[in-house]
C-alpha positions as CSV (number, residue, x, y, z in Angstrom):
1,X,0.0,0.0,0.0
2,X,3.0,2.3,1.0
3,X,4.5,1.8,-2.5
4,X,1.6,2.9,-4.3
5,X,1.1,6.1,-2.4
6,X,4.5,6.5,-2.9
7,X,4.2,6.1,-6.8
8,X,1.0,9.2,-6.8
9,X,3.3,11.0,-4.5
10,X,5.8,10.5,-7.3
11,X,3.7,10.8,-10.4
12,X,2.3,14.3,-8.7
13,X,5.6,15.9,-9.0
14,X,6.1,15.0,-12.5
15,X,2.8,16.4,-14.0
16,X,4.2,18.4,-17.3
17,X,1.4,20.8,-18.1
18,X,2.2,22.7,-21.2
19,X,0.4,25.1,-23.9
20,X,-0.7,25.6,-27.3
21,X,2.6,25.4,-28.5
22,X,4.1,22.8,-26.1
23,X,6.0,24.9,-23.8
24,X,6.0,23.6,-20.4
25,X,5.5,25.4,-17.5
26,X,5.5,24.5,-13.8
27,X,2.4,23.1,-12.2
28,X,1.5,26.3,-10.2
29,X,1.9,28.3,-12.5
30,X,0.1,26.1,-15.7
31,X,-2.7,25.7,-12.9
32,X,-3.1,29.0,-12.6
33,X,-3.9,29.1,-16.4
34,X,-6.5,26.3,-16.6
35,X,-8.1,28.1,-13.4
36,X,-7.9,31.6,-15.1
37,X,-9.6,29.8,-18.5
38,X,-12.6,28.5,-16.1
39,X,-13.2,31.5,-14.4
40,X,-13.3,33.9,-17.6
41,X,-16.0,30.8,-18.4
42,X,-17.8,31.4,-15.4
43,X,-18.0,35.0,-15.7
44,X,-18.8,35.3,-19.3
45,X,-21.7,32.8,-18.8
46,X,-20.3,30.0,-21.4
47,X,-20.8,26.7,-21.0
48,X,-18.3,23.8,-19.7
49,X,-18.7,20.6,-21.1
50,X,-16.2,17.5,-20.0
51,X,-16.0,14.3,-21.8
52,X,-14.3,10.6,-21.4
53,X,-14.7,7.1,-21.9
54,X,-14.8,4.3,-19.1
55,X,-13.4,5.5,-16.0
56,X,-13.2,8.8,-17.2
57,X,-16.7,8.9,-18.2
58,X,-17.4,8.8,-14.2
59,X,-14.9,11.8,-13.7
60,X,-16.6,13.8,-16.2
61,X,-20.0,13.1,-14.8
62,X,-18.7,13.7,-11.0
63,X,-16.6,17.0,-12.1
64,X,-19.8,18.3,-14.6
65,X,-22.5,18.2,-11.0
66,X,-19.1,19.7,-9.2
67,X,-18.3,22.8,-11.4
68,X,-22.2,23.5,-11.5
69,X,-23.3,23.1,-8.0
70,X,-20.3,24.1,-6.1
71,X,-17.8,26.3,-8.7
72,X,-21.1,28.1,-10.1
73,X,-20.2,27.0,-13.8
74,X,-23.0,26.2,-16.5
75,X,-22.3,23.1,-17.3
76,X,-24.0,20.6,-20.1
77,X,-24.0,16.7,-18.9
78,X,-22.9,14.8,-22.3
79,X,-24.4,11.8,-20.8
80,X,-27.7,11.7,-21.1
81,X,-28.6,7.8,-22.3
82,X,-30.6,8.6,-24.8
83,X,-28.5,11.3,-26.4
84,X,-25.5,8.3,-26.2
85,X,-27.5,5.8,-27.1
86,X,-29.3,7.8,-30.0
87,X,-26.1,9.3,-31.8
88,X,-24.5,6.2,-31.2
89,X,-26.9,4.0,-32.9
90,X,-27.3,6.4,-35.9
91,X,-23.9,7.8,-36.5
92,X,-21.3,5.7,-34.4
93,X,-20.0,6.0,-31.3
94,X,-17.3,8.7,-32.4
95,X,-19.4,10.8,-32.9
96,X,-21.1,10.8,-29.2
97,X,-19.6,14.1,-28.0
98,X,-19.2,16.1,-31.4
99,X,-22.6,15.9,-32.7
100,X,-23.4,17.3,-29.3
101,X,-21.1,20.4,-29.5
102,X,-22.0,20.6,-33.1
103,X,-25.0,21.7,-32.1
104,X,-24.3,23.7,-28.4
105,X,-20.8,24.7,-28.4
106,X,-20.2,28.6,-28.6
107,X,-16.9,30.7,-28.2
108,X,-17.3,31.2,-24.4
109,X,-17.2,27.7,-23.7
110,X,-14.5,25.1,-22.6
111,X,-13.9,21.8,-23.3
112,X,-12.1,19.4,-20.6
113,X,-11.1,16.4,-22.4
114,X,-10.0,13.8,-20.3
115,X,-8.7,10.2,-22.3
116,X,-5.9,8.8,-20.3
117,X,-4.6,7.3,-23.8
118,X,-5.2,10.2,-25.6
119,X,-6.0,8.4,-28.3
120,X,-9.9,8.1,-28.2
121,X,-11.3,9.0,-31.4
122,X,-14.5,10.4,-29.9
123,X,-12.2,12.9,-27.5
124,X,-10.2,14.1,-30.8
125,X,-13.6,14.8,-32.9
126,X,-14.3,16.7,-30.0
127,X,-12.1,18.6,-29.2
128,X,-12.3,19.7,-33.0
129,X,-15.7,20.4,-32.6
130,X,-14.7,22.7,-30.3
131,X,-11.5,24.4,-32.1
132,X,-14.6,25.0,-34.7
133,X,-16.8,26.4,-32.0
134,X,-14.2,29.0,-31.1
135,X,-14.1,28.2,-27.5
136,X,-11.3,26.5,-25.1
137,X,-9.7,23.4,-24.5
138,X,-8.1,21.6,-21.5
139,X,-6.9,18.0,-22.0
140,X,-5.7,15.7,-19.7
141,X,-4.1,12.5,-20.8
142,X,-1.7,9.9,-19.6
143,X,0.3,7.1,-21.5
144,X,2.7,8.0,-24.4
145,X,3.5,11.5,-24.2
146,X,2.9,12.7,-28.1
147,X,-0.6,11.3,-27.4
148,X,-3.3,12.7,-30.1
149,X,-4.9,14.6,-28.0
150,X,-2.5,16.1,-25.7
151,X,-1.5,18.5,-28.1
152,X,-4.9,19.7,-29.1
153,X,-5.8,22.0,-26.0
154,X,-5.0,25.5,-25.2
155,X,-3.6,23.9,-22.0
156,X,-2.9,20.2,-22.0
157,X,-2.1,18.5,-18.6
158,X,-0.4,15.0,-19.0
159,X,0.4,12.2,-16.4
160,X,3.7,10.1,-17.4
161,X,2.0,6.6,-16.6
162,X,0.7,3.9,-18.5
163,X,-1.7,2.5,-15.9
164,X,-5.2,3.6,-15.8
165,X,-6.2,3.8,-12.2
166,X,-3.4,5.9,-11.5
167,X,-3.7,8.2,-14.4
168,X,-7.6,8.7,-13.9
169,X,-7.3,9.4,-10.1
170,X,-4.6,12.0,-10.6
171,X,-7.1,13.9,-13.3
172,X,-10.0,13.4,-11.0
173,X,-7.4,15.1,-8.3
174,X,-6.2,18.2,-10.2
175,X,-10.2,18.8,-11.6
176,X,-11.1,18.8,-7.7
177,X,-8.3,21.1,-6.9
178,X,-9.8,23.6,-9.7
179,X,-13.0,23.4,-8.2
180,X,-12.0,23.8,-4.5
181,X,-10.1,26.7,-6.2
182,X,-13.0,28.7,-7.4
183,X,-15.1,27.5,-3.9
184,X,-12.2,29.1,-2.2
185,X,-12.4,32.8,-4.2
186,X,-15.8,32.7,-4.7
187,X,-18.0,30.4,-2.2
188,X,-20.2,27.8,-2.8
189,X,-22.6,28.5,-5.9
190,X,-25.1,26.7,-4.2
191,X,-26.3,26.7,-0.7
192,X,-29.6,25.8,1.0
């Protein structure tokens, strides 16, 4: 048990997080970025949208009811079953996050892409989608580090492992760090 804490511990210090032109900067600092992305979101009222696959089809869905209800973001849930199913069944499943931005995505938005092999083809239509739209894009990704889709956001956070459980609880970690960031600076959006 020791050892894998130790390997997080480990894998948290070597986060690269670098920009539209692959220059790296340190994690503080490339935080401070993504944050600064969200919260131009938040106060221009655009839209956040985050999509994955498997494991991080459960982040997305967690970090989508945590940017709305606690960082105050609008946010669109890309996992309704019968939008999945529907586009699915009619065009393919690479088209299940596209076809939705196709037809919602506007310049004020972001997209968090999250594909720990950054090779999903339904992450890379995506993000296009949303290179078309005109809005923003924040990838994470794992594995091989010229991954597809590590390259394709205007800030692109990558975790150097090839193991999946590692990978997606490190994403889920630095998504819940934004979010506490914004609770922090601005409160909880929503209290009873």
């Amino acid at each position: 048990m020791e050892s894998y804490l130790s390997k997080i511990k480990t894998l948290l210090d070597q986060i690269e997080i670098t920009d539209n032109v692959s220059e790296y900067y340190q994690y503080g600092i490339g935080l401070k970025e993504v944050l600064h992305i969200l919260e131009t979101c938040k106060a221009d009222r655009g839209c956040l949208y985050i999509c994955g696959n498997g494991g991080s089809a459960g982040i997305a869905q967690h970090m989508t009811a945590d940017f709305l209800k606690n960082a105050g973001i609008r946010t669109y849930n890309m996992y309704g079953q019968s939008t999945i199913t529907c586009i699915s069944n009619d065009l393919t499943y690479e088209y299940v996050f596209c076809k939705q931005l196709a037809m919602l995505a506007e310049q004020n938005d972001v997209l968090v892409a999250i594909s720990s092999s950054g090779e999903s083809e339904n992450i890379v239509k995506a993000a296009n989608e949303m290179k078309k739209a005109g809005g923003k894009i924040i990838t994470f990704t794992a594995f091989q580090p010229e991954n597809r889709i590590r390259g394709m956001g205007d800030w692109n956070i990558y975790v150097p492992i090839s193991q999946y459980g590692m990978a997606e609880s490190i994403h889920n970690l630095i998504l819940q760090q934004i979010v506490d960031k914004i609770v922090e600076k601005d409160g909880i959006a929503m209290k009873i």
